[in-house]
DRENPA-3360 file (N, C-alpha, C; in nm, 2 decimals, always signed):
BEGIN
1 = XXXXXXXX = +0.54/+0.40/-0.97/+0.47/+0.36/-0.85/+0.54/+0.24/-0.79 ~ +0.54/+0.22/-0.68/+0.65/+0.13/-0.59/+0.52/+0.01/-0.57 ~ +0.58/-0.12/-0.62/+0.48/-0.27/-0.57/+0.56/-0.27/-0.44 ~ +0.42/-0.33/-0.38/+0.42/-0.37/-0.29/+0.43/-0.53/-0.25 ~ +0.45/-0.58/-0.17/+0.49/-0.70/-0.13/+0.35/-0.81/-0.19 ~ +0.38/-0.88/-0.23/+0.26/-1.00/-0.27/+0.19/-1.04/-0.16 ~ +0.09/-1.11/-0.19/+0.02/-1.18/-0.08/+0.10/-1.33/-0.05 ~ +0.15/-1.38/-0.09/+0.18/-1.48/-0.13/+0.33/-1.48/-0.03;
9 = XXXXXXXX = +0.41/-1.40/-0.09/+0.52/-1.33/-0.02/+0.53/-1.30/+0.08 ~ +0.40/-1.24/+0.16/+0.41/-1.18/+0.30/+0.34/-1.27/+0.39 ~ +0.27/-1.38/+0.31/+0.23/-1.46/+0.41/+0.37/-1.60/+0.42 ~ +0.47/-1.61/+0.37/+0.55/-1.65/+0.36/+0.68/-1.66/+0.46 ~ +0.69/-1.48/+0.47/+0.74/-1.39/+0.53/+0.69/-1.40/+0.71 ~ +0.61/-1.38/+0.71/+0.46/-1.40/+0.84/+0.48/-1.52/+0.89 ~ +0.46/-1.63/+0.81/+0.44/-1.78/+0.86/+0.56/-1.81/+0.92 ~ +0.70/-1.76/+0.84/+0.83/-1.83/+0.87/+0.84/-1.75/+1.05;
17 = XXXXXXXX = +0.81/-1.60/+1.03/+0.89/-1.53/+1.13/+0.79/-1.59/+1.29 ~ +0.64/-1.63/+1.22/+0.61/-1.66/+1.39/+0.63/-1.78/+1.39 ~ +0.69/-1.92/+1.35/+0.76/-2.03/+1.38/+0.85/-2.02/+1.46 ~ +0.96/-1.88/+1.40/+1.06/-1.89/+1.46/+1.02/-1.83/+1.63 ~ +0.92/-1.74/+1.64/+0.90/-1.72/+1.79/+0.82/-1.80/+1.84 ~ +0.76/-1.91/+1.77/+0.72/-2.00/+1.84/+0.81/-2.09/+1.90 ~ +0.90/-2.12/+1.86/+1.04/-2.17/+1.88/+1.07/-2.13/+2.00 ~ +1.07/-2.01/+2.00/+1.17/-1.93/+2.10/+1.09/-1.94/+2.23;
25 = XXXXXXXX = +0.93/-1.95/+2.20/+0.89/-1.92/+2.35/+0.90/-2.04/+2.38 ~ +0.91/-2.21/+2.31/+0.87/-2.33/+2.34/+1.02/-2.36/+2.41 ~ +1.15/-2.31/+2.36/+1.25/-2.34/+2.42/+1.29/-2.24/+2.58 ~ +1.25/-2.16/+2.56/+1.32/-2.05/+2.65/+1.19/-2.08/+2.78 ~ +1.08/-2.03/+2.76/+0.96/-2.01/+2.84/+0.89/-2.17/+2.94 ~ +0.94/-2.29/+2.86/+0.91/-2.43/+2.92/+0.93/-2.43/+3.06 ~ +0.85/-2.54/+3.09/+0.90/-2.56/+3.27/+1.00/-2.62/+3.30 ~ +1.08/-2.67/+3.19/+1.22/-2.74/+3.24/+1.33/-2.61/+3.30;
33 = XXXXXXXX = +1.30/-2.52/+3.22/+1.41/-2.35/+3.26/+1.33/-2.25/+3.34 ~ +1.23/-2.31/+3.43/+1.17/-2.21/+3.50/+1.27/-2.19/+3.64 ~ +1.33/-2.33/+3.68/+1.40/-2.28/+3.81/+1.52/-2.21/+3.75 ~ +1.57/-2.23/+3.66/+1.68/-2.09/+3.59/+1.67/-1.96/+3.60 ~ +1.54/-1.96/+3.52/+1.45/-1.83/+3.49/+1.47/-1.76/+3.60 ~ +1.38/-1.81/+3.71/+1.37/-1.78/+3.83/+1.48/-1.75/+3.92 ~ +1.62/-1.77/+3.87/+1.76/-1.74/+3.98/+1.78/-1.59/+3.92 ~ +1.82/-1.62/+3.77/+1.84/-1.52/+3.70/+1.77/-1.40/+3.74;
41 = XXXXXXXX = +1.63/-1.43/+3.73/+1.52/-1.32/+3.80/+1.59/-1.27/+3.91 ~ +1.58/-1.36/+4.02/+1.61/-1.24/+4.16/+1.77/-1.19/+4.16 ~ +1.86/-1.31/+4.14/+2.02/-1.22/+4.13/+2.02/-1.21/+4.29 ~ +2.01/-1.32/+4.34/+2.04/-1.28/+4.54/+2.01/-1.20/+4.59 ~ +1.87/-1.10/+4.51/+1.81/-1.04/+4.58/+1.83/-0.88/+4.48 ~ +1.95/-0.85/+4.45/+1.99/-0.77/+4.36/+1.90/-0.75/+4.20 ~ +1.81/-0.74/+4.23/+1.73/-0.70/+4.11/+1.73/-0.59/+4.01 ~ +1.76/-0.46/+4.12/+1.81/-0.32/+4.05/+1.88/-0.32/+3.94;
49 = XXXXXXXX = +2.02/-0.32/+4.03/+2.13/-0.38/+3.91/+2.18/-0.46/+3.81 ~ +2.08/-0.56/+3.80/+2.14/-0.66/+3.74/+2.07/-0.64/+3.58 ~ +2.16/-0.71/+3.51/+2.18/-0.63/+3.40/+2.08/-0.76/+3.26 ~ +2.08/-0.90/+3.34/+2.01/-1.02/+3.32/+1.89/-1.00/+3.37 ~ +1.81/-0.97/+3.47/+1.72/-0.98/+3.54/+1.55/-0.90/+3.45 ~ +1.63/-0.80/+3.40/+1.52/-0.75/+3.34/+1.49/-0.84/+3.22 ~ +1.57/-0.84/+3.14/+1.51/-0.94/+3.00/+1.48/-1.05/+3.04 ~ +1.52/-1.15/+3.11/+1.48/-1.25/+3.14/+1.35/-1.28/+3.19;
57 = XXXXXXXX = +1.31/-1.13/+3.28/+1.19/-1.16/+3.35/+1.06/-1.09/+3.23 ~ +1.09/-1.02/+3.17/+1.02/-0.98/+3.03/+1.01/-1.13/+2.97 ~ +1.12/-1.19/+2.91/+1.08/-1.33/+2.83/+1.01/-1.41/+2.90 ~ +1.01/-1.42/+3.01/+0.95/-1.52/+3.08/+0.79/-1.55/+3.14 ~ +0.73/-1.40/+3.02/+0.57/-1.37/+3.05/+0.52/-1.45/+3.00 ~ +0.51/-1.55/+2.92/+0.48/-1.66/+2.85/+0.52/-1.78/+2.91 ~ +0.51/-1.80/+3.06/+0.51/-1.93/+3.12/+0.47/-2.05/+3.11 ~ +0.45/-2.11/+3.01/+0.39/-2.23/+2.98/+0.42/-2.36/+3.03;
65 = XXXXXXXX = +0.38/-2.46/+3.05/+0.41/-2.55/+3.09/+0.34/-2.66/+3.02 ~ +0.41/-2.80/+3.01/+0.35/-2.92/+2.91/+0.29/-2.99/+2.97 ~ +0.28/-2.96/+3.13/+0.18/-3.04/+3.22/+0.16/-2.94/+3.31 ~ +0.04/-3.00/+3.39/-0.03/-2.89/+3.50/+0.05/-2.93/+3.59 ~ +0.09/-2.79/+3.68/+0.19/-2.80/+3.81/+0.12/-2.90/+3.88 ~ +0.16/-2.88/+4.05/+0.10/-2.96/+4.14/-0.02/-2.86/+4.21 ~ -0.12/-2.95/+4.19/-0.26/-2.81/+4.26/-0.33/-2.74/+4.16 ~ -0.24/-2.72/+4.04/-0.28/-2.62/+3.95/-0.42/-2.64/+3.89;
73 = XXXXXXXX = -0.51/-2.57/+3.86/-0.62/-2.60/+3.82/-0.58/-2.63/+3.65 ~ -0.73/-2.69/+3.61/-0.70/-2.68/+3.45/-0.71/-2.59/+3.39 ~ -0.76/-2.49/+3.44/-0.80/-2.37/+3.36/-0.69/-2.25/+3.32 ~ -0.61/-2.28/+3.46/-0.50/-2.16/+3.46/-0.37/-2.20/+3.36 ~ -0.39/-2.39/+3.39/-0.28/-2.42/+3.30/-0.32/-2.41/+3.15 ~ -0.45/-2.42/+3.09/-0.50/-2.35/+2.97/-0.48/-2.24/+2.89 ~ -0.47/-2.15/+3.05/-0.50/-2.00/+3.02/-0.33/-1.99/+2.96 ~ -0.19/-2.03/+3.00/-0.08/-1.98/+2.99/-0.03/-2.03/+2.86;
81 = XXXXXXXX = -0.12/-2.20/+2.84/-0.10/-2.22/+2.69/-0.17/-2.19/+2.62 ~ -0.25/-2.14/+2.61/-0.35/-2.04/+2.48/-0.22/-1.90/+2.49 ~ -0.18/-1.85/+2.59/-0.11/-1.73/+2.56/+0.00/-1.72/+2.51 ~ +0.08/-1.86/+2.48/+0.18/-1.91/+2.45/+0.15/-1.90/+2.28 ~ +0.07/-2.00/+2.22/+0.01/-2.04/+2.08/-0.02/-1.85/+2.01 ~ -0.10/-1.83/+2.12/-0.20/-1.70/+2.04/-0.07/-1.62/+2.01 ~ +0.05/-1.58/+2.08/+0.12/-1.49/+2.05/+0.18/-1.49/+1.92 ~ +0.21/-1.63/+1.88/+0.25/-1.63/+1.75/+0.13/-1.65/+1.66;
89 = XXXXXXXX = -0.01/-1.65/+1.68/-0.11/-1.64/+1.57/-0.11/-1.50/+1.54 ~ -0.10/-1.39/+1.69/-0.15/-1.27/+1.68/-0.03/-1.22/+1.61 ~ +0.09/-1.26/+1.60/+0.22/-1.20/+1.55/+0.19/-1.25/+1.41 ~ +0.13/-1.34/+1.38/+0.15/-1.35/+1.22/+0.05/-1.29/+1.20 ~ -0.07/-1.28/+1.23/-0.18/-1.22/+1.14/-0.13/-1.04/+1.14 ~ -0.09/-0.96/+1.27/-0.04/-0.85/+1.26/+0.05/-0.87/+1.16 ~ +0.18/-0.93/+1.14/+0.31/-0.93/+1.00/+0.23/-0.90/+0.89 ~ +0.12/-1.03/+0.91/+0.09/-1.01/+0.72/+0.00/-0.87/+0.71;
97 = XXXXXXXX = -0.04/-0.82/+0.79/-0.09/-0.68/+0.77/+0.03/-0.58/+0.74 ~ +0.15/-0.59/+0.83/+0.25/-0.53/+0.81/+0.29/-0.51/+0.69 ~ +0.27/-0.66/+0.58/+0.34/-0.66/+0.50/+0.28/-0.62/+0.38 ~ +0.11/-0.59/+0.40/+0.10/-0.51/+0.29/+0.09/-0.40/+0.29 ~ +0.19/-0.34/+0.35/+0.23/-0.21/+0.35/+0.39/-0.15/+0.29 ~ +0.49/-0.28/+0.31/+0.58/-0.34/+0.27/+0.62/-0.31/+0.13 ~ +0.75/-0.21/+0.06/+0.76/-0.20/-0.10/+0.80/-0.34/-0.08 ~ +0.80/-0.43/-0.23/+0.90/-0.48/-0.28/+1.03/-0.54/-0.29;
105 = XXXXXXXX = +1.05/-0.40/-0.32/+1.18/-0.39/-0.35/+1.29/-0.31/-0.25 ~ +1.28/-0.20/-0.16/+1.34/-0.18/-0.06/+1.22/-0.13/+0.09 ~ +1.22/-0.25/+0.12/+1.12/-0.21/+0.26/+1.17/-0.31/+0.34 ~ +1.37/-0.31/+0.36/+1.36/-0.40/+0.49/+1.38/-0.35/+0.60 ~ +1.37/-0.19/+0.62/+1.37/-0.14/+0.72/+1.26/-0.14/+0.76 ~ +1.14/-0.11/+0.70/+1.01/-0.08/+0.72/+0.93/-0.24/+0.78 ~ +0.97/-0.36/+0.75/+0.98/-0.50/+0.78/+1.02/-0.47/+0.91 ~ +1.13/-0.47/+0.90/+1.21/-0.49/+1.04/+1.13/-0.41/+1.13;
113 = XXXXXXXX = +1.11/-0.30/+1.15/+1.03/-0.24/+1.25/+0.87/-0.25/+1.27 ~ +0.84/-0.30/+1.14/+0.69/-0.36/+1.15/+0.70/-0.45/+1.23 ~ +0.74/-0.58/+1.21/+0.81/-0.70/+1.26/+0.79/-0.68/+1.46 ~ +0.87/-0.63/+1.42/+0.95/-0.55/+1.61/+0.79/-0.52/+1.66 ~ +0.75/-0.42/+1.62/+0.64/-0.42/+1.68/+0.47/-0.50/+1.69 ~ +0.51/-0.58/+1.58/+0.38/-0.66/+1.58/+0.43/-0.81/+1.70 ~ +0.54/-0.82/+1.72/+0.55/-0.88/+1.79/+0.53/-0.82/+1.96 ~ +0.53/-0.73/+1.97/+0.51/-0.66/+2.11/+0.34/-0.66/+2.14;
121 = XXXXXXXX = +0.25/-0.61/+1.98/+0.15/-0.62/+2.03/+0.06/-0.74/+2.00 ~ +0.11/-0.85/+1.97/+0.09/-0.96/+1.97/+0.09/-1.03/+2.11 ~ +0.20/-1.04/+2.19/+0.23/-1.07/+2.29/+0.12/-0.97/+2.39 ~ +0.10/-0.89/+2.37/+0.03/-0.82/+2.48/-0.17/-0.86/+2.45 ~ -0.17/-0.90/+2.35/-0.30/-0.95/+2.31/-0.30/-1.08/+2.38 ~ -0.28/-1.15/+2.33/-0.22/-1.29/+2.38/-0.25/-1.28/+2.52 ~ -0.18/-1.24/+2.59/-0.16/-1.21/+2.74/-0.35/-1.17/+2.80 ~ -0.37/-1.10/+2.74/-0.52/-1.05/+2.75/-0.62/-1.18/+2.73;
129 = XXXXXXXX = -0.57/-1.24/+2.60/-0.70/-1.35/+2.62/-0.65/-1.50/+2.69 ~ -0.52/-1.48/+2.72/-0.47/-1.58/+2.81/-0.52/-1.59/+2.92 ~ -0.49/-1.45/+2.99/-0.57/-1.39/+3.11/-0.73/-1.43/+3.13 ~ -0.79/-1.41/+3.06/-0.95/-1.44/+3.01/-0.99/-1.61/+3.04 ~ -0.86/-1.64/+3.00/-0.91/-1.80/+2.98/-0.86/-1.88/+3.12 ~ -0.78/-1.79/+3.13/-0.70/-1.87/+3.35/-0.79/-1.82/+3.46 ~ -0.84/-1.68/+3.39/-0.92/-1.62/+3.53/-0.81/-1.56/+3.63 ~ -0.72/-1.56/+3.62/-0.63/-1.50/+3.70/-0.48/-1.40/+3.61;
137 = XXXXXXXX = -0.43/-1.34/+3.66/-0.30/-1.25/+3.57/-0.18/-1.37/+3.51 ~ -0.10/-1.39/+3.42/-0.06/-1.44/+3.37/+0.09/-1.43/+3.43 ~ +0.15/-1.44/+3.53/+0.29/-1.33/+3.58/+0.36/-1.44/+3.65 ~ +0.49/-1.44/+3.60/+0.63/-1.53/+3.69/+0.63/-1.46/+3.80 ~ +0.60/-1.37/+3.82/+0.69/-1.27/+3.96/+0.62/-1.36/+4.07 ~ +0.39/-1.39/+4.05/+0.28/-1.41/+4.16/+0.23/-1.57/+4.14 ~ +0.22/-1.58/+4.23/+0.10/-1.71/+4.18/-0.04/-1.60/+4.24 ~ -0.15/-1.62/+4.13/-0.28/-1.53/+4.16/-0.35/-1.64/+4.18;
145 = XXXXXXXX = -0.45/-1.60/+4.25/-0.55/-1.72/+4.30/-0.71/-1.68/+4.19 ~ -0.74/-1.75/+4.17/-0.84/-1.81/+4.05/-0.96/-1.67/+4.10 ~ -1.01/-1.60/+4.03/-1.09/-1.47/+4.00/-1.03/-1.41/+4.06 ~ -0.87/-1.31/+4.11/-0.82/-1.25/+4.16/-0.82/-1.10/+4.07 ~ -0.82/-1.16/+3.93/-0.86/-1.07/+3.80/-0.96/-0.97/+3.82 ~ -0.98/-0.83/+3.80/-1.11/-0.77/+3.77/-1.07/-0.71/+3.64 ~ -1.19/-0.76/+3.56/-1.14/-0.74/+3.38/-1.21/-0.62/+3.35 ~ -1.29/-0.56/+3.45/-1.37/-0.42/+3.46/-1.29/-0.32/+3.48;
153 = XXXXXXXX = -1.16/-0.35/+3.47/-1.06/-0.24/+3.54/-0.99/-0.22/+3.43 ~ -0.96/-0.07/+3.39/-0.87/-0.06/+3.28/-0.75/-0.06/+3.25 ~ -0.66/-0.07/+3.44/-0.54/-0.08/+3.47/-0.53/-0.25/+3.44 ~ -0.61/-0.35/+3.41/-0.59/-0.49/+3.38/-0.51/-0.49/+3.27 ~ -0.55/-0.41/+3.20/-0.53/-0.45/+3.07/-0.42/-0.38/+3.01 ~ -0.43/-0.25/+3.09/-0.30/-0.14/+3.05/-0.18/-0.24/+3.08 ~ -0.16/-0.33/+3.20/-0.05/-0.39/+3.29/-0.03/-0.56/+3.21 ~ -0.14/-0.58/+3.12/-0.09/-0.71/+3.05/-0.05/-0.63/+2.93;
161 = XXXXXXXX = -0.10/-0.57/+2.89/+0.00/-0.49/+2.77/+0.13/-0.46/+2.78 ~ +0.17/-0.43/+2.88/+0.27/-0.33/+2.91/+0.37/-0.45/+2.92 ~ +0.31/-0.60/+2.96/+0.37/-0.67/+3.01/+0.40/-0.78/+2.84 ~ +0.29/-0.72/+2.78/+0.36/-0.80/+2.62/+0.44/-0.72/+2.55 ~ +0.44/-0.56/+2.55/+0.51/-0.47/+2.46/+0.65/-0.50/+2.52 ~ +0.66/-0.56/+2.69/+0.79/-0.56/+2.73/+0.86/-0.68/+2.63 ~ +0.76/-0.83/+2.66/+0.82/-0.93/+2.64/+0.86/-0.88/+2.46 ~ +0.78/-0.84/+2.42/+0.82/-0.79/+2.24/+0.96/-0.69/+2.25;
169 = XXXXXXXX = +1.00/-0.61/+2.32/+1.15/-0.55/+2.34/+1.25/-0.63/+2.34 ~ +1.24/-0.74/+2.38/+1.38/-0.80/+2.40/+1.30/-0.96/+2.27 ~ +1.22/-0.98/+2.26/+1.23/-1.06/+2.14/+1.19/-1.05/+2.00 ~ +1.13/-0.91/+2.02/+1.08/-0.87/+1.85/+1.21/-0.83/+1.75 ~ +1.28/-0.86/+1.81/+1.44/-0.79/+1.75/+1.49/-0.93/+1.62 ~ +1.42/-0.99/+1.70/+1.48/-1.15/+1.66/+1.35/-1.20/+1.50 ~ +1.25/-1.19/+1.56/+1.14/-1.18/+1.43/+1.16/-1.10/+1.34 ~ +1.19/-0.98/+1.39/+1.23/-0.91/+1.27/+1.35/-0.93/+1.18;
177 = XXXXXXXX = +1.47/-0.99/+1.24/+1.55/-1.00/+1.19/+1.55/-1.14/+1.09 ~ +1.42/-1.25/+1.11/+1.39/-1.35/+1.05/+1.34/-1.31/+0.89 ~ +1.22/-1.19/+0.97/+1.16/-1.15/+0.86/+1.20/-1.09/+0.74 ~ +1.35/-1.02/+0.78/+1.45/-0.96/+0.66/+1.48/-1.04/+0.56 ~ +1.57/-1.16/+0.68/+1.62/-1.27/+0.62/+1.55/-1.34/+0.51 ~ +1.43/-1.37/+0.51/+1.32/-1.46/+0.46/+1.31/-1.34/+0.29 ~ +1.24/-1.20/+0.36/+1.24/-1.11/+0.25/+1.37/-1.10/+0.15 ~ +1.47/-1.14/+0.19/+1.62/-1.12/+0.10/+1.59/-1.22/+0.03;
185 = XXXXXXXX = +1.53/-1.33/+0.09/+1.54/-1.45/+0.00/+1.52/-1.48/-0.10 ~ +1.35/-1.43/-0.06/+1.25/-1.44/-0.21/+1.25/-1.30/-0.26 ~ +1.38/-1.24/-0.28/+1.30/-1.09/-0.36/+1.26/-1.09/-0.46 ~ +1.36/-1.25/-0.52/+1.31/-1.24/-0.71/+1.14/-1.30/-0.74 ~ +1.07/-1.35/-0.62/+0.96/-1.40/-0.62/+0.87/-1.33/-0.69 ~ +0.84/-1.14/-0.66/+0.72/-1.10/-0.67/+0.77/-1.02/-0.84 ~ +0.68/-1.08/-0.96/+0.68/-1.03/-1.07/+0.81/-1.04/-1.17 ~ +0.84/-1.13/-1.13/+0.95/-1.21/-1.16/+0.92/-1.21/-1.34;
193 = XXXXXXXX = +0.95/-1.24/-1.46/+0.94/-1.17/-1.54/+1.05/-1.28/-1.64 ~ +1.01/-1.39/-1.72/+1.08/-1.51/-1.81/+1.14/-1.43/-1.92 ~ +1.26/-1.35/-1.92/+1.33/-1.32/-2.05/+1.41/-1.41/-2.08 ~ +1.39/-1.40/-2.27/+1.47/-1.50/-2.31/+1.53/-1.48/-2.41 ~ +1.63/-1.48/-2.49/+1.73/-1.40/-2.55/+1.70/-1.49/-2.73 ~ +1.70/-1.40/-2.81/+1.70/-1.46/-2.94/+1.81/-1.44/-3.01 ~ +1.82/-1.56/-3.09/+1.95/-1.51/-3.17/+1.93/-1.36/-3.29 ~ +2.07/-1.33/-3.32/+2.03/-1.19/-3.43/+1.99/-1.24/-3.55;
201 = XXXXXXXX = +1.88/-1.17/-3.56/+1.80/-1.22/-3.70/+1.92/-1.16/-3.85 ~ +1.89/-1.23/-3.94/+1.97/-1.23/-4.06/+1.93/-1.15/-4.17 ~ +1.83/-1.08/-4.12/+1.73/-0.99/-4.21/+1.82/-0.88/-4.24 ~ +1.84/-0.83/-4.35/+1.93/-0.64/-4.36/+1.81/-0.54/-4.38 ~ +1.84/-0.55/-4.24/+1.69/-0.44/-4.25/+1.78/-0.28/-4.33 ~ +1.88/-0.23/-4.33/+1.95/-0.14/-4.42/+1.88/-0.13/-4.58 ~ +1.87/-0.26/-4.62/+1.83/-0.25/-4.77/+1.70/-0.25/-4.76 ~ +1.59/-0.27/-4.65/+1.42/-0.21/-4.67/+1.45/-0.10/-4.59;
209 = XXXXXXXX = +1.52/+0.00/-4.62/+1.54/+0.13/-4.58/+1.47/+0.23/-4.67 ~ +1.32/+0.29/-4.66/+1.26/+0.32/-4.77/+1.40/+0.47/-4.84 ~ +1.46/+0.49/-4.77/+1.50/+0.58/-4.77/+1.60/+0.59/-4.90 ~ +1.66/+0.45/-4.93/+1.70/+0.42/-5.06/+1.63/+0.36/-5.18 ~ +1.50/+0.42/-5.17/+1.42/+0.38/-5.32/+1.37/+0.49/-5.38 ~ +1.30/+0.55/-5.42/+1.26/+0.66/-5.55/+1.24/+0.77/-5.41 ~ +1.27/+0.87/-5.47/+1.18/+1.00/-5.41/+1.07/+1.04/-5.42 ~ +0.97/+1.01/-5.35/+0.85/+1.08/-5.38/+0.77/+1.21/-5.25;
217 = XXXXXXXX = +0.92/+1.28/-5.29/+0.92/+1.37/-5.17/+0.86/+1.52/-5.31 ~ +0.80/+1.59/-5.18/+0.74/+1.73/-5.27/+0.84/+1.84/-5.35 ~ +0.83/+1.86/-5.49/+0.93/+1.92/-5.58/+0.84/+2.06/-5.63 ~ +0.85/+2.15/-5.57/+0.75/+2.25/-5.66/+0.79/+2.32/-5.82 ~ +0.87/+2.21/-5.84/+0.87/+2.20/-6.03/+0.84/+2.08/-6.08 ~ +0.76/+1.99/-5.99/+0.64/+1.90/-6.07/+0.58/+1.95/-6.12 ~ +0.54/+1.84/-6.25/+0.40/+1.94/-6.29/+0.29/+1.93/-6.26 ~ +0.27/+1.84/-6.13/+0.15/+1.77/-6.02/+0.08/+1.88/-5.87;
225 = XXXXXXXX = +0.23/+1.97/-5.87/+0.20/+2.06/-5.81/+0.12/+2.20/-5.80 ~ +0.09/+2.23/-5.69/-0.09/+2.30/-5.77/-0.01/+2.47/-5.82 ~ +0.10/+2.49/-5.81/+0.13/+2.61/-5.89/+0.19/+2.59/-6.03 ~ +0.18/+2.48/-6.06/+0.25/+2.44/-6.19/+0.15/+2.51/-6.33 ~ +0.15/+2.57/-6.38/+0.06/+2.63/-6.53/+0.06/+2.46/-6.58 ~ -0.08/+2.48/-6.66/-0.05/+2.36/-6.73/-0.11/+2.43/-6.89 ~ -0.04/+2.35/-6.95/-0.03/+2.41/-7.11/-0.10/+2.29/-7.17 ~ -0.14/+2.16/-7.14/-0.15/+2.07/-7.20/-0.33/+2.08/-7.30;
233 = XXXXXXXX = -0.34/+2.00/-7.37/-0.49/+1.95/-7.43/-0.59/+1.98/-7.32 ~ -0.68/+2.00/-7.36/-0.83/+2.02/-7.27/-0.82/+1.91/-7.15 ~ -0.84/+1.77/-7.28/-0.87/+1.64/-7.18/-0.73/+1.59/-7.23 ~ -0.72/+1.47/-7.19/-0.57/+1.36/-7.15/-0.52/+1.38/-7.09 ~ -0.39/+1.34/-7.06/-0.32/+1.32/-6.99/-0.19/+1.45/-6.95 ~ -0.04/+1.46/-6.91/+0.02/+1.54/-6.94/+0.09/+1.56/-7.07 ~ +0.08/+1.70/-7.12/+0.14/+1.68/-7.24/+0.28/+1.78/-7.28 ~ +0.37/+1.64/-7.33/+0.52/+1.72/-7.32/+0.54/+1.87/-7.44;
241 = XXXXXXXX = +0.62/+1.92/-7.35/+0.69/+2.05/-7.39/+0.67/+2.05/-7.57 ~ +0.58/+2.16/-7.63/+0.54/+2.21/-7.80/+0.69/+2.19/-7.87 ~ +0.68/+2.11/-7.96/+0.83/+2.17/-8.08/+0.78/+2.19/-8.22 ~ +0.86/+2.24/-8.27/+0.82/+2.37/-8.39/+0.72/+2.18/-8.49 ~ +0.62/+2.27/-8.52/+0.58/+2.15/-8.60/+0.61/+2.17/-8.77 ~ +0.65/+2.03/-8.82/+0.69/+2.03/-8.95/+0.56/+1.95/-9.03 ~ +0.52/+2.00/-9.15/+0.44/+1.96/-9.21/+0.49/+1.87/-9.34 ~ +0.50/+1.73/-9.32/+0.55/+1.64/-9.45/+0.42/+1.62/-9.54;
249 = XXXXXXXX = +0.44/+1.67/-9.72/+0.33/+1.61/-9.81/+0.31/+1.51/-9.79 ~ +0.22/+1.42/-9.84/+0.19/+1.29/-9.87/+0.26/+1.25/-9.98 ~ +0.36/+1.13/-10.02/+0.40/+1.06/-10.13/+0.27/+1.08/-10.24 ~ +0.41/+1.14/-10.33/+0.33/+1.14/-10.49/+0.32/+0.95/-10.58 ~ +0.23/+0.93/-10.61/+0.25/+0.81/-10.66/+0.28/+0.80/-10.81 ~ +0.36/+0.74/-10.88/+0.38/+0.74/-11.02/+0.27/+0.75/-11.11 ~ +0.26/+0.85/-11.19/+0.16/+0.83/-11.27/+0.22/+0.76/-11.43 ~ +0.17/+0.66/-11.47/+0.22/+0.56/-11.63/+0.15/+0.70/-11.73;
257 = XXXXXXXX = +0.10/+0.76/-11.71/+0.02/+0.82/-11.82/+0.08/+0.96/-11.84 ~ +0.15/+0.98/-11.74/+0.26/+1.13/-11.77/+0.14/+1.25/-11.70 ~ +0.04/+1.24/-11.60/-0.02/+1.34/-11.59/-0.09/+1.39/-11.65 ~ -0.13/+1.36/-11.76/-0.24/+1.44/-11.91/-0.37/+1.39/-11.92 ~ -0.40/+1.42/-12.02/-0.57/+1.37/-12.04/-0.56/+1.22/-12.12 ~ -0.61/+1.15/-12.03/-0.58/+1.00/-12.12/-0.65/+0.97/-12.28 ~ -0.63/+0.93/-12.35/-0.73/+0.89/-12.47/-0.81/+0.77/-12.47 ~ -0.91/+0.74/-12.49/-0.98/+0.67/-12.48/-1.00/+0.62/-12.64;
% end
């Protein structure tokens, strides 16, 4: 039966890989690289073509900012940091589900693609209650004006999904590839197992070999065996093989008187 990844292990696994996308969205997604973001995006207008424009504008669904623009309400600027934080809550609590599913011992494919996709539907959750908390769609492309949202609509939600499974294509590749890393590390962690080597004992076990002491293996010419005749005494014990019996007199004693009638 194949172990599965420890609890211990996968929340290890989990913890490290959404740090590292927390990383990613605090460096890449900030408002210092938004006028970047934003060149890269359009490409002089050439958007079709360009070969930057799409991943860029995928990573850039997590627009966060460390202060509210100019005008910006509080709420909206709320709403982009909750969706920023949640994606890596939602990405780790999805991993560590991933990972008890996870062998042990060869599951870093099954990691890696767990990985990949928990990070897509992480990001697209995220985006959903991001959305929830701004009141308005979450998107570099629009600025939306405050209740522009209708959350009654099923295309809302199909379109922030669609818009985290993107941002998870071009960054889940990178979690997953944490999450291997991390799994290679600790493989000796789960059941790990203290052997310790003794010296060779001095015992000859050869000479308590029963095999060199008496035979007391079955002979059917014992005389213990149940076809054996037995010739012995009624009662006692075994009695050895009859030899011709000899009858010796009793010593004659000297008689002083010669045998006769004594006189008195």
């Amino acid at each position: 039966m194949t172990q599965n990844l420890s609890a211990r292990r996968g929340a290890l696994i989990a913890g490290i890989s959404a740090l590292v996308l927390l990383a990613l969205i605090a460096a890449f997604d900030n408002q210092s690289t938004r006028s970047w973001r934003v060149g890269r995006m359009n490409q002089d207008g050439d958007t079709v073509h360009s070969w930057t424009s799409g991943p860029v504008t995928a990573l850039s669904a997590l627009d966060w900012r460390a202060t509210p623009g100019t005008g910006e309400p509080t709420r909206v600027f709320a709403g982009f940091l909750a969706a920023a934080v949640l994606t890596a809550v939602f990405t780790f609590l999805l991993l560590m589900l991933v990972c008890r599913g996870v062998g042990a011992v060869r599951g870093r494919w099954a990691l890696f693609a767990g990985a990949w996709f928990a990070t897509a539907a992480g990001a697209g959750l995220a985006l959903i209650a991001g959305t929830a908390v701004a009141g308005t769609s979450l998107s570099i492309e629009r600025a939306g004006a405050m209740g522009d949202t209708q959350f009654s609509r099923g295309d809302t939600y199909y379109s922030l999904l669609a818009v985290g499974l993107l941002f998870g294509l071009f960054a889940g590749w990178l979690v997953g590839l944490v999450a291997v890393l991390v799994y290679s590390v600790t493989s000796d962690s789960d059941g790990t197992e203290i052997t310790r080597e003794y010296p060779p004992s001095d015992y000859d076990y050869g000479a308590a070999n029963p095999a060199s002491g008496p035979d007391y293996s079955f002979s059917p010419s014992s005389p213990y065996s149940t076809g054996h005749e037995y010739t012995g005494p009624e009662h006692g014990g075994y009695a050895a093989p009859s030899a011709p019996t000899q009858i010796v007199p009793p010593p004659q004693e000297n008689d002083p008187y010669g045998g006769g009638n004594r006189s008195y």
